[in-house]
C-alpha positions, 0 to 999 in steps of 0.5 A, spaced: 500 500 500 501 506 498 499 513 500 500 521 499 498 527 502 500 532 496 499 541 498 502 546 494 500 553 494 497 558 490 499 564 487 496 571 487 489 569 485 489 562 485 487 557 491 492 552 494 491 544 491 490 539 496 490 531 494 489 524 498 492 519 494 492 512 496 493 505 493 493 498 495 495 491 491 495 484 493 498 478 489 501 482 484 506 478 479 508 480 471 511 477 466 516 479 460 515 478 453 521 475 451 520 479 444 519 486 447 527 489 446 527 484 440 526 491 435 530 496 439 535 500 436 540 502 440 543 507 435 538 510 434 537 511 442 544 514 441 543 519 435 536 521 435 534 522 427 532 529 425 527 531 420 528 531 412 529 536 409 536 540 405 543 538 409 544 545 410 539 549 410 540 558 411 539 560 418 532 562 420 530 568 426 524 566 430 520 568 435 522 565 442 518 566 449 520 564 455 517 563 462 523 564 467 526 566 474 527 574 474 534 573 477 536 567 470 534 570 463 539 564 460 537 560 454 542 555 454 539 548 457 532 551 457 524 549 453 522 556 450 516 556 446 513 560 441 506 565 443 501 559 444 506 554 446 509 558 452 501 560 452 500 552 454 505 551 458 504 558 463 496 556 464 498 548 465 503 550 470 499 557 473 492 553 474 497 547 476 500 552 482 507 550 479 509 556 478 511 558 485 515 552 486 518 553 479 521 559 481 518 562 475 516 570 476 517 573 469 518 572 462 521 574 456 521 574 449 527 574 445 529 573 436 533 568 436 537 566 429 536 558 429 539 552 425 532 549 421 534 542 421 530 540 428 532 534 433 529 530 438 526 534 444 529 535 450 527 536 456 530 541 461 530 543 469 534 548 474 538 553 474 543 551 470 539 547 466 539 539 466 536 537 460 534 529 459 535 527 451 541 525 447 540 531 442 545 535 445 547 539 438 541 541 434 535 545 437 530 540 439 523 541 437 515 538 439 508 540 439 506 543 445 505 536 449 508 532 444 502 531 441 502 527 434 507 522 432 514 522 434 511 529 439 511 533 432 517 533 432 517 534 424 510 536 424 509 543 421 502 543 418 499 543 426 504 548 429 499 554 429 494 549 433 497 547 438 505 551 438 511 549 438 516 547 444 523 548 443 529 545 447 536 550 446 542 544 447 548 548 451 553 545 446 549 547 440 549 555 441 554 559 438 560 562 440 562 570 438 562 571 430 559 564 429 553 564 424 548 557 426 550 552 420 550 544 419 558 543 424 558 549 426 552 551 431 544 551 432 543 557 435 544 565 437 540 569 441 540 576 436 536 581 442 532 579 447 526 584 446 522 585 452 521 582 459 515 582 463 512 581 470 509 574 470 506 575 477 505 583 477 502 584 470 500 578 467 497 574 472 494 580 476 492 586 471 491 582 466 487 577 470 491 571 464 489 566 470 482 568 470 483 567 462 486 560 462 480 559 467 475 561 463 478 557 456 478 550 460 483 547 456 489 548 451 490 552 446 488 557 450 486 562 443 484 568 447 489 567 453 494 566 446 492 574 444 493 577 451 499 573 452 502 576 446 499 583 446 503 583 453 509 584 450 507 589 444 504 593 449 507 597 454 501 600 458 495 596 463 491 600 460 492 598 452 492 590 455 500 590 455 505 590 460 511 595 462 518 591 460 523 591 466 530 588 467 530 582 469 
């Protein structure tokens, strides 16, 4: 038998979560299916693959949004989004009363120049961030949640329905003078544009949790729009917030 108490509290406008879980099992036994490991590509494991396209295409510039500490504006070993991902994510992790815990009280948009040639996904944490893949040059790409095969990894055509994830390998950013290219590096930050107040302006003048509130569940299409008029704008009263220094 297992059992746990699990509390986490709430932010600005949002109440504490609170559950009992408990599990009991009796006369458990499994068996293993000689069969199951007989497919597995260990190469593969290793060298995740990447998409199809040209070996080395020209860089291209993106719109890159971050949910992070004020104190840790980095985006080397760290998932940035574009608008409706990082709109997914800040609602999931706000309603779920994550964002406390995870240190997340600001956010920021930047243009980054990237290598289009996407990898497999990574999934990173911390202060300095630790990522959990085997990706460690290109930029890892899914759709918001992994929806799709492969998490979309390669999936274009449904990116404006979901968003987009990326991970940002430590090992793919380039150094000072280096242009991303297929040997070379995957990445660059170009400008970081604005940063915002999660906390402050987004959650509490903008009133964005009571949006993720109202909307239920992904995507979010209107709270997308506050979200992104968050960083165009730069007065509460045009639905925008001030830029700060993180």
């Amino acid at each position: 038998r297992t059992a746990m108490n699990i509390t986490a509290p709430g932010l600005p406008g949002a109440e504490s979560f609170h559950t009992f879980v408990q599990d009991t099992y009796s006369n458990v036994s499994y068996t293993v299916d000689p069969t199951v490991f007989t497919s597995f590509n260990k190469t593969a494991g290793l060298d995740p693959p990447v998409c199809a396209g040209p070996s080395n295409p020209p860089p291209v510039t993106l719109d890159m949004y971050i949910f992070h500490p004020r104190d840790n504006a980095t985006l080397v070993n760290q998932n940035t989004a574009d608008i409706m991902g990082d709109t997914n994510f800040v609602c999931l992790d706000a309603l779920s009363n994550h964002t406390a815990q995870d240190h997340y009280d600001v956010a920021s948009w930047y243009k980054v120049e990237v290598l289009p040639v996407w990898g497999q996904y990574q999934l990173c944490n911390g202060y300095p961030g630790d990522c959990m893949g085997a990706e460690n040059k290109r930029i890892g790409r899914e759709l918001a949640f992994g929806v799709t095969q492969f998490g979309g990894q390669c999936n274009e055509e449904d990116a404006n329905e979901v968003g987009v994830w990326w991970s940002m390998p430590a090992d793919g950013e380039c150094k000072e003078g280096q242009v991303p290219s297929e040997g070379v590096c995957s990445w660059r930050v170009v400008r970081r544009v604005k940063t915002i107040d999660a906390v402050k302006c987004l959650f509490g003048e903008l009133g964005m949790l009571d949006s993720c509130r109202k909307e239920q569940r992904p995507p979010y299409p209107v709270t997308s729009d506050m979200y992104r008029r968050a960083f165009t704008e730069d007065s509460v009263a045009q639905r925008g917030c001030p830029p700060i220094n993180p």
